[in-house]
C-alpha positions as CSV (number, residue, x, y, z in Angstrom):
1,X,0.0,0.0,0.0
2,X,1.6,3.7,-0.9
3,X,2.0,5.8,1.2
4,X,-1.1,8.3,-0.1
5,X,-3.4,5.0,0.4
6,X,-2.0,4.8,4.0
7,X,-3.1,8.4,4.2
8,X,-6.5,8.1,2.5
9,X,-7.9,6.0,5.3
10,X,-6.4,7.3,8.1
11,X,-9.3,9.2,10.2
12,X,-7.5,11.7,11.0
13,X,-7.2,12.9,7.1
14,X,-10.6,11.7,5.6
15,X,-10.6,11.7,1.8
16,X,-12.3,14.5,1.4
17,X,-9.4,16.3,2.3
18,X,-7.3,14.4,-0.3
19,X,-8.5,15.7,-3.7
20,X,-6.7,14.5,-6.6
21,X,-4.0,13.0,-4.2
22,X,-1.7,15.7,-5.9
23,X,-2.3,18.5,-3.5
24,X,-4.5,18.3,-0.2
25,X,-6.7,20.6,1.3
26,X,-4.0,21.3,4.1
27,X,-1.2,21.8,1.6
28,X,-3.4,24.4,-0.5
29,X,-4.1,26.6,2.6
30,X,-0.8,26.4,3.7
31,X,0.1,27.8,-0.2
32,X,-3.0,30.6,0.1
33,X,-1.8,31.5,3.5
34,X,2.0,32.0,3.2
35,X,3.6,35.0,3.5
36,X,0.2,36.9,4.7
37,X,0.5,38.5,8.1
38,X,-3.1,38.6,8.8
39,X,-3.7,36.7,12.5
40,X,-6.8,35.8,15.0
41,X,-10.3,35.7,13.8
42,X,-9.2,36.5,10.1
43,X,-7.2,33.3,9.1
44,X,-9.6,30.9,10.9
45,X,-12.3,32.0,8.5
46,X,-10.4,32.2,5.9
47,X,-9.3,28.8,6.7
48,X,-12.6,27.1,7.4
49,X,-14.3,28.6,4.5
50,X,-11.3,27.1,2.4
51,X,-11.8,23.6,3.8
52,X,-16.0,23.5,3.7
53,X,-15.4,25.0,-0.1
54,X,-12.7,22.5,-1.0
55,X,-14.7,19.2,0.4
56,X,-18.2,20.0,-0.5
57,X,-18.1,17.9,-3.5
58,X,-16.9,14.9,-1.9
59,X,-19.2,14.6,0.8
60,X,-22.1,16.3,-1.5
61,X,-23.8,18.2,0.9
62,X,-24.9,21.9,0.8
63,X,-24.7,22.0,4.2
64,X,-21.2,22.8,3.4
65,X,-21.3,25.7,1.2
66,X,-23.9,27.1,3.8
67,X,-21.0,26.8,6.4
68,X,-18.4,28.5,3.8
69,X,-21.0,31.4,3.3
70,X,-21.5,31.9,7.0
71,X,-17.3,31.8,7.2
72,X,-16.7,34.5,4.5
73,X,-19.5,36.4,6.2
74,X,-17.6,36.2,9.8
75,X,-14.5,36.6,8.0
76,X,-15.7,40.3,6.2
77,X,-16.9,41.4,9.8
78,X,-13.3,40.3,11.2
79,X,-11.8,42.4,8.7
80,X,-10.1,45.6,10.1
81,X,-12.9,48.5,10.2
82,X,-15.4,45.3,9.7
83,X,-18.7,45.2,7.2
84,X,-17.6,48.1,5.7
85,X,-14.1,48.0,4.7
């Protein structure tokens, strides 16, 4: 077994985290986020609307875009000077 099918059922990274098994959801953020010096309440929501986005389509529930819309919206009232920046 390779080392990506070791990873693919290990619990603690589900596939829907996997993608194409070229680039996971983890790596991706890591990539969006680098270099950025935003902190708090601003990367979290970035982050979780990333990951609801990103495995939507592999659990196939709209539950999940509802979450990422709920994120972006806590994420543009985290921004500095909030709704209205």
């Amino acid at each position: 077994m390779t080392m990506l099918e070791e990873t693919m059922k290990s619990e603690t990274f589900p596939l829907h985290y996997i993608g194409d098994g070229k680039i996971t959801c983890k790596d991706a953020m890591d990539s969006m986020m680098y270099g950025l010096h935003y902190k708090g309440a601003i990367t979290y929501w970035w982050g979780c609307a990333l990951k609801y986005i990103w495995r939507w389509p592999y659990k196939g529930v709209r539950e999940d875009l509802e979450k990422a819309k709920a994120c972006i919206d806590y994420l543009i009232e985290s921004l500095p000077g909030g709704e209205d920046s």
